[in-house]
C-alpha positions, 0 to 999 in steps of 0.5 A: 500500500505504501508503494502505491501512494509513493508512486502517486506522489511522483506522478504527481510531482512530475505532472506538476513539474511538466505544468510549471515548465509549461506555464513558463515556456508559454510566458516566454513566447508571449513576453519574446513577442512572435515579431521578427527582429527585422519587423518594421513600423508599420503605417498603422492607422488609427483613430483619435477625436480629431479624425484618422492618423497613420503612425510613420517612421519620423527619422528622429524619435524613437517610438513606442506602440503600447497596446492597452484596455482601458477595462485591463488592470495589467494595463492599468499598473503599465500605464500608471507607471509610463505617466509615473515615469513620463519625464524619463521618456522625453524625447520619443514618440508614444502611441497608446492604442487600444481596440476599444469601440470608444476610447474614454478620453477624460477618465482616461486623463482624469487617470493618467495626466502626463501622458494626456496632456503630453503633445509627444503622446497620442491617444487612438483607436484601432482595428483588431485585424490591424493589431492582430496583422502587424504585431501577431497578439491581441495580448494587452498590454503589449509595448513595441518599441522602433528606433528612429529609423522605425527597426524594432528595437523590443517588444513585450507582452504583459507588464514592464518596468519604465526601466527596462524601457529605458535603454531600447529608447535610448537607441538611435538605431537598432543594431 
């Protein structure tokens, strides 16, 4: 009898194991993004309240696509801390996009000062099949960031520290 229950322990230990080492290869994937290194801004277009913007490569700034929900609280905690930290971003473009119907704009200001009053910072609309196409997840919140010559730099899925930001936007080009 004793054997038995040794023998179930293991068994479960091992699918336990294989579960862990599961959950952690799919973090993985979705942190390391499925964007080639060679991916290019893309002429993404978007919607705000003054009408329709296409993103393009400007030759200057570096830029940053973070895909948020408005609903989501990882999206939340990303974007409190961009505003928290929105002095050490000087110096890029920031687009923060969602696939929201209705952008709510002033809870949105109310939430998040710097970035909504920020003129290197655009607020937009977009289209689930344009995310889906030009950066391979609907995950939010995702952050791509392209240097000034618009080569992909970096790219998460889920929560990141300003920090770990900070050196990819530092990059004139990506090497």
């Amino acid at each position: 009898m004793p054997v038995v229950t040794l023998r179930r322990l293991a068994a479960i230990a091992t699918l336990s194991g294989m579960a862990i080492a599961l959950t952690w290869l799919v973090v993985q994937v979705q942190r390391n993004g499925h964007m080639s290194a060679a991916t290019r801004l893309p002429a993404l277009a978007y919607r705000d309240a003054r009408g329709s913007h296409v993103i393009r490569v400007n030759g200057r700034q570096p830029t940053m696509i973070v895909l948020f929900d408005s609903r989501c609280g990882h999206c939340a905690y990303q974007l409190s801390d961009i505003d928290r930290r929105f002095a050490d971003l000087a110096g890029s473009r920031i687009y923060l996009l969602t696939t929201e119907r209705t952008l709510p704009l002033e809870e949105l200001a109310h939430r998040w000062p710097a970035l909504a009053s920020a003129p290197a910072v655009a607020w937009g609309t977009v289209s689930a099949s344009d995310v889906r196409a030009h950066f391979h997840t609907l995950a939010t919140p995702a952050l791509f960031i392209f240097d000034a010559q618009g080569a992909l730099v970096t790219q998460y899925v889920g929560e990141v520290k300003v920090d770990a930001l900070l050196p990819a936007l530092a990059r004139r080009t990506a090497s």
